[in-house]
C-alpha positions in Angstrom: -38.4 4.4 35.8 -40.6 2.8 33.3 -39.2 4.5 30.6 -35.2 3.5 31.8 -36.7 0.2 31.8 -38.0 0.4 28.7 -34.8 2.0 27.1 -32.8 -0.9 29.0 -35.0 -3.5 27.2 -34.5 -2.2 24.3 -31.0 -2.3 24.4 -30.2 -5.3 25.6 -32.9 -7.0 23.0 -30.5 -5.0 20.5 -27.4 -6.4 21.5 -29.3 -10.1 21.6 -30.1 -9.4 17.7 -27.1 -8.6 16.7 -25.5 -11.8 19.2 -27.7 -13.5 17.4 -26.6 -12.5 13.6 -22.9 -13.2 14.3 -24.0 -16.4 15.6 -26.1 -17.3 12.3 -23.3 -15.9 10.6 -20.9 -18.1 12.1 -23.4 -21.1 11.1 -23.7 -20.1 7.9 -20.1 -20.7 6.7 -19.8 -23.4 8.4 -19.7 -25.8 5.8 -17.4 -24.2 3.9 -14.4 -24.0 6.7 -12.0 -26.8 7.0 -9.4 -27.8 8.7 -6.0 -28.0 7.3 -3.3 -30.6 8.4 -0.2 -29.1 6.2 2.3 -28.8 9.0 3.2 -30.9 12.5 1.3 -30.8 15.5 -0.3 -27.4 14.3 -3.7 -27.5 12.1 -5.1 -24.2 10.5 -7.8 -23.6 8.9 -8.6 -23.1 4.8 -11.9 -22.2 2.9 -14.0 -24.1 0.0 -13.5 -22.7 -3.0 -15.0 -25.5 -5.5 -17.7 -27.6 -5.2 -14.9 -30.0 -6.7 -12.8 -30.1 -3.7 -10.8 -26.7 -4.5 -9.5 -25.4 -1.2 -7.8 -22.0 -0.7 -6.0 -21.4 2.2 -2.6 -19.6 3.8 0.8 -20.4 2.0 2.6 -20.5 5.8 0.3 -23.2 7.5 1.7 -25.5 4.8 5.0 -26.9 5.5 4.8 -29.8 3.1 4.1 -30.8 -0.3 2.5 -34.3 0.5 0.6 -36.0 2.7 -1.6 -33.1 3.1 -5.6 -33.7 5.0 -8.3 -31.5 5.4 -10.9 -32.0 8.0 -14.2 -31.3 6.9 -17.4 -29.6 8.5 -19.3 -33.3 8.7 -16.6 -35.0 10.4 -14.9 -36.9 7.4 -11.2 -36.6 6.4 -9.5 -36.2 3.1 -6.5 -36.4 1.6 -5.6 -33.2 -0.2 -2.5 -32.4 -3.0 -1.4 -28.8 -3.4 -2.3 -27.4 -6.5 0.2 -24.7 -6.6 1.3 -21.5 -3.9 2.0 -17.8 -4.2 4.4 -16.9 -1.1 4.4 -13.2 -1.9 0.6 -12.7 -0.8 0.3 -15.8 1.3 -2.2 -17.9 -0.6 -2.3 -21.6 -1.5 -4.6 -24.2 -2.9 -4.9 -27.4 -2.5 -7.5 -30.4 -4.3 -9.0 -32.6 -1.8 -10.3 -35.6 -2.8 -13.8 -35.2 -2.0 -16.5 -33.5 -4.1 -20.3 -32.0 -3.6 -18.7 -29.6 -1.4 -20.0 -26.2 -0.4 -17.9 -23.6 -1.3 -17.9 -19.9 0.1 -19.8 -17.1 -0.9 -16.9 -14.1 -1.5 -18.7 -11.3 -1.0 -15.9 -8.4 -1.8 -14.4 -5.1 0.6 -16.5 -2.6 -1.7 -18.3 -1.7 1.3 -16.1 -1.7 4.3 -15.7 1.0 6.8 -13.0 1.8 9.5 -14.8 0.6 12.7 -17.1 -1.8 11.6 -17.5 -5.1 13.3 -16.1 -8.0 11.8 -15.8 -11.6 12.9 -12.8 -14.1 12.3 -13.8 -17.5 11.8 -11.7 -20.9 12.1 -11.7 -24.4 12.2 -8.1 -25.8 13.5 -10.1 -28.7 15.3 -13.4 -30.3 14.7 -15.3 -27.3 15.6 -15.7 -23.8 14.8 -14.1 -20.9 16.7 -14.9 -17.3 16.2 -13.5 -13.9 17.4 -14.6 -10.2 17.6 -13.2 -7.0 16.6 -13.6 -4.0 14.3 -11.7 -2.9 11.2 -8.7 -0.8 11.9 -7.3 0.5 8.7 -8.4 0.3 5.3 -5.9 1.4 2.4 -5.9 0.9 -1.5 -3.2 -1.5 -3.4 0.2 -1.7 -1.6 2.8 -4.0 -1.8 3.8 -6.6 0.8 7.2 -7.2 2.0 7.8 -10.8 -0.6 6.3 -8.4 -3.5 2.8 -9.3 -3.8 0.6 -7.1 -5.3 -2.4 -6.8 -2.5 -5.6 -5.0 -4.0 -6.5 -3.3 -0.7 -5.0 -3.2 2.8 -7.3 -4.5 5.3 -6.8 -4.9 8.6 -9.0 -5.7 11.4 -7.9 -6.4 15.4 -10.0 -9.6 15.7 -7.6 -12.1 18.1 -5.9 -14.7 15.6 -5.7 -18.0 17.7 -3.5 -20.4 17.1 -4.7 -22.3 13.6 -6.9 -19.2 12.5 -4.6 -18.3 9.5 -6.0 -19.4 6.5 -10.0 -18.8 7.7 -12.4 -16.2 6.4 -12.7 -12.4 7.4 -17.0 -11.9 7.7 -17.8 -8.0 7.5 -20.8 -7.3 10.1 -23.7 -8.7 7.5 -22.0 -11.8 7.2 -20.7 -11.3 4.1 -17.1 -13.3 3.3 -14.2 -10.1 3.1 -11.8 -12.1 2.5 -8.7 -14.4 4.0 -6.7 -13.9 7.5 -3.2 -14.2 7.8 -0.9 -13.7 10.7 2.2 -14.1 8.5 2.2 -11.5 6.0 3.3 -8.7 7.3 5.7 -8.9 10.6 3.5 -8.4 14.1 -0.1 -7.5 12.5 -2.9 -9.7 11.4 -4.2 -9.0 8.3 -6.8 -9.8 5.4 -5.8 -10.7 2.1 -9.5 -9.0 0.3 -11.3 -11.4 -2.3 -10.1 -9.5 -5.4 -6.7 -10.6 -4.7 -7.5 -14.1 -3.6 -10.2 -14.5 -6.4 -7.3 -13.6 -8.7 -4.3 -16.1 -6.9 -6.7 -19.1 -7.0 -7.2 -18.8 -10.8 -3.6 -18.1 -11.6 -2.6 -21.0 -9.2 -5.6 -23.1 -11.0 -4.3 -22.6 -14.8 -0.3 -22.9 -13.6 0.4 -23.8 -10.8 2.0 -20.6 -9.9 1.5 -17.3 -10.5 3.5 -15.7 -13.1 6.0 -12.5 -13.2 7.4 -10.6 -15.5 11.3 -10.1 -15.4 13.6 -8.0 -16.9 17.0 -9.8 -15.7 18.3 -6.1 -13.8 19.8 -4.7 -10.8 18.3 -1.3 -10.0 18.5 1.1 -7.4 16.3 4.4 -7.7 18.5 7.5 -8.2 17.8 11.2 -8.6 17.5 12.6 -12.1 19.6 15.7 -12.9 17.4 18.5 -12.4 17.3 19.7 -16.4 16.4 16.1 -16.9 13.7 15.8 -14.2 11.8 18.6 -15.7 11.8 17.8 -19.1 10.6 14.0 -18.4 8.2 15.4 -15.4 9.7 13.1 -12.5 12.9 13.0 -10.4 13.7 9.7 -9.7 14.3 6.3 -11.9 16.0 3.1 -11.5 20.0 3.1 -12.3 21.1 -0.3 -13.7 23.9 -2.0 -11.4 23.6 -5.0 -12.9 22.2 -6.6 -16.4 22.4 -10.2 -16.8 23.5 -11.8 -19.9 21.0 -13.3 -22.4 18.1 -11.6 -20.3 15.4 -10.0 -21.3 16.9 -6.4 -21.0 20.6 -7.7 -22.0 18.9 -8.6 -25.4 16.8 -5.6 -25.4 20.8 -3.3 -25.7 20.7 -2.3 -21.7 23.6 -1.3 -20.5 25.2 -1.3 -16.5 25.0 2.5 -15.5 21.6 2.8 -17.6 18.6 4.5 -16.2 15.0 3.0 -16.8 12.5 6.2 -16.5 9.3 4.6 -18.0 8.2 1.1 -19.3 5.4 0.4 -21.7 4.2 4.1 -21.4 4.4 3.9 -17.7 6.7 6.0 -15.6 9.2 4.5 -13.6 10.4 6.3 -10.1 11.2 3.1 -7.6 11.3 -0.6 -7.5 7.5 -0.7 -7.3 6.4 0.9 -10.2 8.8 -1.5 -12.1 7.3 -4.8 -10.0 3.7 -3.6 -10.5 4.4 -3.1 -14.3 5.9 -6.2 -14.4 2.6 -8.0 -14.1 2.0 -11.8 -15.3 -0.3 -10.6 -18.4 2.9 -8.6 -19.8 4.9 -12.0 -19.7 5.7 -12.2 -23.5 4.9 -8.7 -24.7 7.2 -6.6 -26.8 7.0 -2.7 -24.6 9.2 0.0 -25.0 11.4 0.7 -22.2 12.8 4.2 -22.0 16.1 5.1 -20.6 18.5 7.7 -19.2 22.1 6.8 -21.3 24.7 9.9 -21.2 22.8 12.0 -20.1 19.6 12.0 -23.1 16.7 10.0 -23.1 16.6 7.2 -25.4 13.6 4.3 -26.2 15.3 0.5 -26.5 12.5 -2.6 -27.4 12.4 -4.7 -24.5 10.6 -8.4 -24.8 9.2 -9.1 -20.9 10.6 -12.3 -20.0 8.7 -14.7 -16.9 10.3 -14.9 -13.5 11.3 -18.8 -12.9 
C-alpha cells in the first residue's frame, strides 16, 4: 500500500512539474504576444519580431490596410501600418509604433517528434490563452494550396480558438516552433515552422512583398513519348498552352505546343517543380530552359522575369 502510495505520489508530483513548465512556458512569451486589431469585431493574435516594433502575424486576420492596433502584453495600445503580406503562406508584418519591445525567441522544428506535446498560445484579448495537444504529422517541404513554398509540414491538434491565428506554436521545452494558422489549408490547423517565417519576414522587410519568378506560360504536365522519356530519364513535362507576348519565355523563342523538361539544370515533371524553381533569388537570372519541340530536345536562353 505504501509503495502504491508512493508510486501515486510520484506521479502526480510528475504531472505537477510538467503543469508547472507549460505554465512558465506560457509566462515566458508573454511579452512577446500581442493582440491584433486588423479586422471587425474579431481580434487575433501576432508575435514580436523586433525590438523596433516589427510584428509578424497571419495574412487572414488582417482585413485592412489602415487603421491597424495591436494590444500589447502591458496594457498599452499602438497603432500599427502593414509592412507588406505574403498570401500564399499566410504571413504578414506589420510596424507598430512602439519600440523597446521584446521580441520572440524562434527556436526552429529541428527537433520535433510525432506525439510530442505542444502548447498553442494567444492573446485575442488582454490576456493570454493557451491550449494543449500533441503533434500529429510532420512532413518535409510541400506546397500550399496559394503556392507557397512551406519548409516543413507541421501540424499539431491543439484547439485553435477564435483569435488564435497568428500566435506561436511552443514545442514541449518551451521553445517557439513556429506560427498557427487556421486558414492555410481548408479544415486543419497548422504551423507555418520558423525557417519559413524567418524567411517571409525578411523578404516582406526589404520589399514589401515577397518576390517570384515568372515565365509568362500556360502549362499542363503531359506524358513524354516513351523513346523520349528514356533518353531524358523522366516521363512527364509541362506542355505550353499558352505563351504570352513580350514575356519572359515569349522573348526567350517559346513556342504554344512546346514542352519545358528541365530549367536551369533542374528537371521539370509538374507545376511544382517549375513554381519551386521559380524562386525570388532567380528573379533576373539568365538559365537555360530545355524543351520538347517536334519531337527533339532543344536548349532556348530564358531571362526569369518577377511576378507583379
Amino acid at each position: 500500500m505504501e509503495t502504491r502510495d508512493r508510486k501515486g505520489n510520484g506521479m502526480a508530483s510528475m504531472l505537477e512539474q510538467v503543469s508547472n513548465d507549460f505554465a512558465a512556458a506560457v509566462e515566458r512569451i508573454g511579452p512577446a504576444v500581442v493582440r491584433v486589431e486588423g479586422r471587425r469585431r474579431f481580434p487575433a493574435t501576432g508575435v514580436i519580431w523586433s525590438s523596433e516594433g516589427v510584428i509578424v502575424t497571419a495574412h487572414h486576420v488582417v482585413k485592412r490596410d489602415e487603421g491597424i492596433s495591436v494590444g500589447l502584453a502591458d496594457g498599452r495600445t499602438a497603432n500599427a501600418a502593414l509592412v507588406g503580406r505574403d498570401p500564399s503562406t499566410d504571413l504578414a508584418v506589420l510596424r507598430a509604433e512602439a519600440g523597446d519591445l521584446a521580441p520572440a525567441s524562434w527556436a526552429g522544428d529541428a527537433a520535433l517528434k510525432v506525439g510530442q506535446l505542444a502548447l498553442a498560445v494567444g492573446r485575442p484579448g488582454e490576456a493570454l490563452q493557451a491550449s494543449l495537444g500533441v503533434i500529429t504529422a510532420l512532413e518535409g517541404v510541400w506546397r500550399s494550396p496559394a503556392g507557397g513554398s512551406i519548409e516543413r509540414y507541421v501540424q499539431a491538434d491543439v484547439t485553435m480558438y477564435p483569435g488564435f491565428s497568428g500566435g506561436p506554436l511552443l514545442g514541449a521545452t518551451g521553445d517557439m516552433i513556429g506560427l498557427n494558422t487556421s486558414a492555410l489549408l481548408r479544415g486543419v490547423s497548422l504551423t507555418i515552422p520558423a525557417q519559413t517565417v524567418r524567411r517571409v519576414v525578411e523578404a516582406l522587410l526589404a520589399h514589401g512583398r515577397v518576390r517570384r519568378g515568372y515565365l509568362g506560360i500556360g502549362s499542363q504536365p503531359v506524358r513524354l513519348p516513351d523513346a523520349l522519356a528514356s533518353e531524358l530519364g523522366q516521363e512527364t513535362g509541362l506542355l505550353l498552352v499558352s505563351v504570352e507576348p513580350d514575356s519572359p519565355a515569349g522573348r526567350a523563342g517559346l513556342l504554344l505546343g512546346d514542352t519545358i523538361v528541365a530549367l536551369a539544370g533542374e528537371r521539370v515533371r509538374h507545376l511544382d517543380d517549375l513554381q519551386a524553381i521559380l524562386s525570388g533569388d532567380r528573379v533576373g537570372q539568365t538559365v537555360t530552359v530545355r524543351i520538347v519541340r517536334g519531337g527533339q530536345a532543344q536548349e532556348r536562353e530564358v531571362t526569369i522575369g518577377e511576378r507583379a
